[in-house]
C-alpha positions as CSV (number, residue, x, y, z in Angstrom):
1,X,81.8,119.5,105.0
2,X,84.6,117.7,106.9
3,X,86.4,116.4,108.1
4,X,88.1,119.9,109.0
5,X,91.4,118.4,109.5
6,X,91.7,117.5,106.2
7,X,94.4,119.4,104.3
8,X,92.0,120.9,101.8
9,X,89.4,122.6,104.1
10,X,90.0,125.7,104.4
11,X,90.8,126.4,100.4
12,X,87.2,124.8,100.6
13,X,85.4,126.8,103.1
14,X,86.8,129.5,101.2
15,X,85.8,128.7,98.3
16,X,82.0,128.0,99.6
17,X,82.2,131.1,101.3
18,X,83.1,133.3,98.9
19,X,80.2,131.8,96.8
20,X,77.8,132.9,99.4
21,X,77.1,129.5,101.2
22,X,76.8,128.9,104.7
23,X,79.7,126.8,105.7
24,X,79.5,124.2,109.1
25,X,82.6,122.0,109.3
26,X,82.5,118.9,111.2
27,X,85.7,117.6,113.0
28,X,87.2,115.0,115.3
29,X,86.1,115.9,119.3
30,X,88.3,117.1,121.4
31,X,90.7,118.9,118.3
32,X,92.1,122.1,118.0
33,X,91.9,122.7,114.2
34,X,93.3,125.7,112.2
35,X,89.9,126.2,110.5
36,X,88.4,127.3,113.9
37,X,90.6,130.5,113.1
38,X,88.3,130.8,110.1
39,X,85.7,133.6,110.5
40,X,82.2,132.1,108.7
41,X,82.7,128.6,108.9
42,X,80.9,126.6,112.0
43,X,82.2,123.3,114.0
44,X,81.0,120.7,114.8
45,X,82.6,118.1,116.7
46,X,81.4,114.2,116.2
47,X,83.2,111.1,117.5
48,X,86.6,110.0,116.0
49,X,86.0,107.1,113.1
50,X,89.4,105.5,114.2
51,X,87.9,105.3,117.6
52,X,84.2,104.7,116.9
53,X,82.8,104.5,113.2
54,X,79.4,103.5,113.5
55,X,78.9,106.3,115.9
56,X,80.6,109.3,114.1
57,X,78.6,107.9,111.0
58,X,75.2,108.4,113.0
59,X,76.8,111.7,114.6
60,X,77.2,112.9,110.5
61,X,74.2,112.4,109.5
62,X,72.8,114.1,111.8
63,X,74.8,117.4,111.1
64,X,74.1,116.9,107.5
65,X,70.4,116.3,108.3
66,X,70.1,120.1,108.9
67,X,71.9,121.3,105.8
68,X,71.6,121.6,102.1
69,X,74.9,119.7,100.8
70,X,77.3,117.9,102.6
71,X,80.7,117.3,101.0
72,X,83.5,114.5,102.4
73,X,87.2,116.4,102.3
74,X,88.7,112.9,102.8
75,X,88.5,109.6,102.3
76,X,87.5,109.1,105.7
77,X,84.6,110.9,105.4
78,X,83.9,109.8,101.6
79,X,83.2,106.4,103.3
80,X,81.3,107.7,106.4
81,X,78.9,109.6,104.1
82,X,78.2,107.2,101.6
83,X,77.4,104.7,104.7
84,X,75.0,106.9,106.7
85,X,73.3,109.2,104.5
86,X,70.3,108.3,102.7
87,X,71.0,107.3,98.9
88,X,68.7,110.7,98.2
89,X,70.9,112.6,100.2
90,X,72.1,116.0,98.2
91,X,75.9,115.1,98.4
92,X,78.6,116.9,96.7
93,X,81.0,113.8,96.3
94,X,80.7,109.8,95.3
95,X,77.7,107.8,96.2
96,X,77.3,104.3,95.6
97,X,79.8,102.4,92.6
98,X,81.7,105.9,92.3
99,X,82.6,105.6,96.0
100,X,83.6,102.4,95.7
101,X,86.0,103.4,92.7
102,X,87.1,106.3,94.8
103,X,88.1,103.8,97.9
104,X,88.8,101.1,96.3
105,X,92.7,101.4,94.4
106,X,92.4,97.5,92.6
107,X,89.4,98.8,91.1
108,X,90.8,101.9,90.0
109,X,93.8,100.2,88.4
110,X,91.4,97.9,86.7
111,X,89.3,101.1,85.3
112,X,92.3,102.8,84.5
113,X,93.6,100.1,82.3
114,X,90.4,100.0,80.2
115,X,90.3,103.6,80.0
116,X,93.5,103.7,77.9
117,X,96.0,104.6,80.9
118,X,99.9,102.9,81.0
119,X,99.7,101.1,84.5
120,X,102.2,99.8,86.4
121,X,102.4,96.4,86.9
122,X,100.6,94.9,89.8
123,X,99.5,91.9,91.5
124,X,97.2,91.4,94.8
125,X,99.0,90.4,97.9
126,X,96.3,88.3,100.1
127,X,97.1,86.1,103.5
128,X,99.6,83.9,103.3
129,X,101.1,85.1,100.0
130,X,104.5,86.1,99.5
131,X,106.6,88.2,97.1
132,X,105.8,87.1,93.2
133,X,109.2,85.1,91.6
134,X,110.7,86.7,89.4
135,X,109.3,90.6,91.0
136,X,111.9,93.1,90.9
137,X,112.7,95.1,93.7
138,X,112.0,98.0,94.7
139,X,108.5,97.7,94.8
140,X,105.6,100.0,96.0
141,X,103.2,97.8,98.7
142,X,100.1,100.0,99.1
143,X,96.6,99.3,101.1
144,X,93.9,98.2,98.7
145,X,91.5,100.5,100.2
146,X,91.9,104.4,101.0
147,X,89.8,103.6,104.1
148,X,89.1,100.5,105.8
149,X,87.1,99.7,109.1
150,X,89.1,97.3,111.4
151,X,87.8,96.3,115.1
152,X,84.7,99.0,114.5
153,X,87.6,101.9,113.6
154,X,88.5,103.5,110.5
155,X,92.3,103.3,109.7
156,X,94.1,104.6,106.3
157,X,97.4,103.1,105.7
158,X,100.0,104.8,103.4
159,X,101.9,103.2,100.7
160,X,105.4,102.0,101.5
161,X,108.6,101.6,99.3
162,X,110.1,97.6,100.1
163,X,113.2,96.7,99.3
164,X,113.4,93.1,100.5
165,X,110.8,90.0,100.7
166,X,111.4,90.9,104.9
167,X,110.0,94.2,104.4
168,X,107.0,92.8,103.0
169,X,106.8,90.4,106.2
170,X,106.5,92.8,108.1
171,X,104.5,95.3,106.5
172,X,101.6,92.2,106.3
173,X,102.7,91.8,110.5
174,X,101.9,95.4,111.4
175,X,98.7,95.9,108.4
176,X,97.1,92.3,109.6
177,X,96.6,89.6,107.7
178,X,93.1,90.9,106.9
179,X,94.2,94.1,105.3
180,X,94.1,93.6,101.1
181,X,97.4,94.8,99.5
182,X,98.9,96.0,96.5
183,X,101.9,94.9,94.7
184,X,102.9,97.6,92.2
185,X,106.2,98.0,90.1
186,X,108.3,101.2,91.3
187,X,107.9,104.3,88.6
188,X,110.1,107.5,89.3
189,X,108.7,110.4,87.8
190,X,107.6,113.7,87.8
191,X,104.1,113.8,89.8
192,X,101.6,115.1,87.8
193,X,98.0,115.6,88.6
194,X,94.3,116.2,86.3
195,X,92.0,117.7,88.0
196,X,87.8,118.9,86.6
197,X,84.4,118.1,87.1
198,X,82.1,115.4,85.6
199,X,78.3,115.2,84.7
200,X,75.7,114.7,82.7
201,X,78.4,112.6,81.1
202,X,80.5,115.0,80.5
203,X,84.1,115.9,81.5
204,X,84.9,119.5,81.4
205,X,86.5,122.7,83.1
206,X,90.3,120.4,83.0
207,X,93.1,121.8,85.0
208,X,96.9,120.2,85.9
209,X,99.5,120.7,88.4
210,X,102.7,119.4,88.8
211,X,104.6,118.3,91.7
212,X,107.8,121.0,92.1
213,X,108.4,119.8,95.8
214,X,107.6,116.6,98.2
215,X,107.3,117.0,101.5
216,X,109.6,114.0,102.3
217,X,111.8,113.7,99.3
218,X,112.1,109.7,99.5
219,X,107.7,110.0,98.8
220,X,105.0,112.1,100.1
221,X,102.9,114.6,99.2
222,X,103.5,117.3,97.5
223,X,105.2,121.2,99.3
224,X,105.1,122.9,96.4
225,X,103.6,122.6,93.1
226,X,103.4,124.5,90.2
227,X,100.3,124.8,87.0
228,X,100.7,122.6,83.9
229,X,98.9,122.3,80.5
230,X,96.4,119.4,80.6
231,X,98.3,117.4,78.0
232,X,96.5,116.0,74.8
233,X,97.0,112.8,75.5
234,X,95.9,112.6,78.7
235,X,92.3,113.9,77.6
236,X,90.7,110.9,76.3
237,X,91.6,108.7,78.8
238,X,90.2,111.0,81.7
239,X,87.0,111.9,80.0
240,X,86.8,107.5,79.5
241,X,87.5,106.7,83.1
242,X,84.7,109.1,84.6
243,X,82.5,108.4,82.3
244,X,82.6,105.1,82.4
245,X,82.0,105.6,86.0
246,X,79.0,107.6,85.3
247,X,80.9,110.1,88.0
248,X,79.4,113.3,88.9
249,X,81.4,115.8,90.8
250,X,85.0,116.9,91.1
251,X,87.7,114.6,90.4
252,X,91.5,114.2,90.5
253,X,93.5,111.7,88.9
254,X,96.9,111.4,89.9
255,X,100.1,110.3,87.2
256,X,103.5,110.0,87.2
257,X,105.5,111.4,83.9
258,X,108.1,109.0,83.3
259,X,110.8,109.0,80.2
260,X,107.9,110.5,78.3
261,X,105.4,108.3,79.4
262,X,102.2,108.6,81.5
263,X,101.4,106.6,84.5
264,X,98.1,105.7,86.2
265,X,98.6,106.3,90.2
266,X,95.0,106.5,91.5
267,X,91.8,108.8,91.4
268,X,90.6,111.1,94.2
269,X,87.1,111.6,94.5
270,X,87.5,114.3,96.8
271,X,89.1,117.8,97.3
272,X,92.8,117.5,97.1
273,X,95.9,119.0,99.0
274,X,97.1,121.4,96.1
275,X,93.3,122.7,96.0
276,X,94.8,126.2,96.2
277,X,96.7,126.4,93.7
278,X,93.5,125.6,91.3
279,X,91.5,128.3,93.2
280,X,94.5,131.0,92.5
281,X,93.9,129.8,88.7
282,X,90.5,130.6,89.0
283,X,88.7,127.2,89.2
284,X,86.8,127.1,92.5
285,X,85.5,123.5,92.4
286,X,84.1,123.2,95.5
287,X,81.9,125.8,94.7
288,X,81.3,125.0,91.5
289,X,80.5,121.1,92.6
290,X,77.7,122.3,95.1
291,X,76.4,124.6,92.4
292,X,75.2,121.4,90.4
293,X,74.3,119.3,93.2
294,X,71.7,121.8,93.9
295,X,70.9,122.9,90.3
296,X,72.6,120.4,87.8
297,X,71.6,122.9,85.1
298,X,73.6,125.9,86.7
299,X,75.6,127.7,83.9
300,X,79.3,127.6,85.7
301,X,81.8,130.5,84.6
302,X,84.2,129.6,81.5
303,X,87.5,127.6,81.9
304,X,90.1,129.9,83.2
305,X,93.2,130.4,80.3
306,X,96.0,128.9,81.5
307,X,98.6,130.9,83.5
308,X,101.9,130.1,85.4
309,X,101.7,129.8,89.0
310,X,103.7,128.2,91.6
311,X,101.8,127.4,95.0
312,X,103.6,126.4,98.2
313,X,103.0,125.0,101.6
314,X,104.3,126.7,104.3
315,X,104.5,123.7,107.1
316,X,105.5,121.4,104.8
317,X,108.4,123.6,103.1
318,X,110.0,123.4,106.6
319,X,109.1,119.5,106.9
320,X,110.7,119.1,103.6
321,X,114.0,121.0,104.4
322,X,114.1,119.0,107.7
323,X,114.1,115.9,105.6
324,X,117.1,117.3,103.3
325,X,119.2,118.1,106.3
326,X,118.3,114.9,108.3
327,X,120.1,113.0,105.1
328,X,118.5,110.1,102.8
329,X,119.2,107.4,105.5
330,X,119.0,104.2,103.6
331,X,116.9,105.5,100.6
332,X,118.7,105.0,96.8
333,X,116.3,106.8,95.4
334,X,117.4,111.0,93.9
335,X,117.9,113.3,97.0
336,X,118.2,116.9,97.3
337,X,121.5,118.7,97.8
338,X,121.3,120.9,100.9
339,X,122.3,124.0,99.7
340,X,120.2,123.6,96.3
341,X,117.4,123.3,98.8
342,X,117.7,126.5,101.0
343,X,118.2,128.0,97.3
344,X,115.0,126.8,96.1
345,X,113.1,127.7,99.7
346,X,114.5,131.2,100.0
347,X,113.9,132.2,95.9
348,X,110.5,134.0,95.9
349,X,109.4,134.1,92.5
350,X,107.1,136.6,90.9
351,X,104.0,134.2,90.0
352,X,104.1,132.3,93.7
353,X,101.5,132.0,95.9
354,X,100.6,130.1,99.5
355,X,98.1,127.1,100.6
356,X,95.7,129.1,103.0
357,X,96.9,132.8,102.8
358,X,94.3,135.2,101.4
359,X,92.3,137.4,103.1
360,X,90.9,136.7,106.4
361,X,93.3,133.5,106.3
362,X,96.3,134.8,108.3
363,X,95.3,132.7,111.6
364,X,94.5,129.6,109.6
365,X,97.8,130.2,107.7
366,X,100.3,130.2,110.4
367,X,98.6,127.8,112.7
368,X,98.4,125.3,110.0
369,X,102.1,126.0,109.0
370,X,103.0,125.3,112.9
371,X,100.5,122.2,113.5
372,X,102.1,120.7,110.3
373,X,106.0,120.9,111.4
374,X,104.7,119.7,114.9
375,X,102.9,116.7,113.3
376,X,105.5,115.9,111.2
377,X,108.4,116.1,114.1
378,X,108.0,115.8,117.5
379,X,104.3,113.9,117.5
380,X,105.7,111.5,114.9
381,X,109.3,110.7,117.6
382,X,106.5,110.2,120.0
383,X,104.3,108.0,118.3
């Protein structure tokens, strides 16, 4: 599996774990990673993909050349696998037109349209366009792609709030001209996401969270979340999208809930950050995933019954409370009062749990609590 930086891994090398498997983890070269904290799991280092693709592709295929499954735990390595394993490959992730859905957001709106989803409005930003007359502002600019390969690297951009046609400038200046972008109408909601598994055309074992905390409260992902019924109408539409995608795997499809209405905001088609919170509920889909890549008639366990749980981040509580205190700046968006927020951090609830703490996990806990703050703070003034 890898890469091991990825904010899921070690919810997923537990999960694999605890299912028996072997687990080797491959990472960047040259990191220190909480996951080597992690008693069972392996590492192996290949070259960095924002440095070199072509060789950490050749370097992951040859790890997964000695193994029975390989899963990508980003989008990173979504891309890297579906370019340099064989199409025969035992893969526990996209392949082909579902990884191309997974990287690919336009097409993903597109799908989600025809599925039955409400999608905010959009239009494609190429070279030499400019802001659409007559588009309101705010406005979400987003990469096309979850992973593109510039000058032989691998970069992945993240989605920016613009509040003027000048932001846009010079969001195309520092992307490049070549870089595809996304137009999108601003929706604030409530972030929702649906997660399961898909095959044999089939859509089953559904689970939801929603988003309690961001990270940065101006956008980010999520410090805390908390479990949610899968809502009615949110069924058909998901079990519509993956099968017309003829996906087979685990899946996450993120929405906003806004004035009782459900947004489209993109599919994942790879583990996700609030993995542990599903695993607490009893859905290990990692485990689960593998399971059919390696016998797609494997009974799996039942659906859990739903249950209230809050899950929380450690690292990016703190991050999150540092942005309250640091103030909104120039964002108009909703922001957090400061003593509602200590409030909120300090309240330990009865059904709350933590990303990464079970047992055997203490090391990975707190070094991924402290890597997090450190990434977020004084490497970001840095960079």
């Amino acid at each position: 599996m890898g890469f091991g930086e990825a904010l899921a891994a070690p919810e997923v090398a537990a999960s694999l774990l605890a299912a028996g498997c072997r687990v080797t983890s491959f990472q960047r070269r040259g990191r220190k990673i909480p996951l080597r904290r992690m008693r069972g799991v392996q590492l192996v280092e290949v070259a960095a993909p924002e440095q070199d693709a072509a060789a950490c592709a050749r370097e992951v295929a040859a790890a997964a050349g000695a193994h029975d499954v390989t899963m990508p735990l980003d989008d990173a390595a979504l891309l890297l696998c579906d370019r340099a394993l064989g199409a025969d490959a035992p893969v526990a992730g996209p392949r082909g037109p579902q990884a191309r859905l997974a990287l690919d957001k336009r097409q993903q709106l597109r799908a989600a349209a025809a599925a039955g989803f409400e999608v905010p409005a959009w239009v494609e930003i190429g070279p030499g366009t400019g802001l659409p007359e007559g588009w309101e502002l705010p406005a979400m600019l987003k990469p096309a792609l979850a992973a593109e390969e510039v000058a032989g690297g691998l970069r992945r951009l993240s989605p920016r709030l613009i509040a003027s046609p000048a932001d846009l400038e010079e969001l195309r200046r520092s992307w490049g001209p070549a870089t595809p972008m996304i137009l999108q109408a601003w929706v604030s909601g409530e972030g929702r996401g649906v997660f399961g598994l898909a095959d044999g055309g089939e859509v089953h074992h559904l689970s939801a969270h929603r988003r309690v905390r961001m990270m940065n409260p101006a956008g980010s992902g999520s410090s805390a979340c908390a479990s949610a019924p899968v809502e009615e109408a949110l069924r058909g539409p998901v079990a519509r999208l993956m099968q017309a995608a003829g996906w087979d795997g685990m899946f996450m499809v993120e929405l906003l809930h806004a004035d009782g209405r459900w947004w489209f905001v993109e599919l994942n088609g790879r583990p996700w950050g609030s993995l542990a919170l599903a695993r607490r509920l009893g859905y290990e889909y990692p485990a689960w995933a593998v399971a059919r890549v390696l016998d797609a008639t494997v009974s799996l366990p039942a659906a859990p019954s739903f249950a209230e749980l809050q899950c929380r981040h450690l690292g990016r509580e703190l991050v999150h409370l540092l942005f309250v205190l640091r103030g909104r700046g120039s964002y108009a968006g909703a922001w957090p009062g400061r003593r509602e927020t200590l409030r909120a951090l300090l309240r330990r609830g009865r059904r709350t749990s933590w990303y990464n703490l079970s047992p055997g996990m203490r090391g990975v806990f707190l070094e991924d609590a402290w890597r997090t703050v450190l990434d977020q703070t004084w490497r970001s003034r840095r960079s």
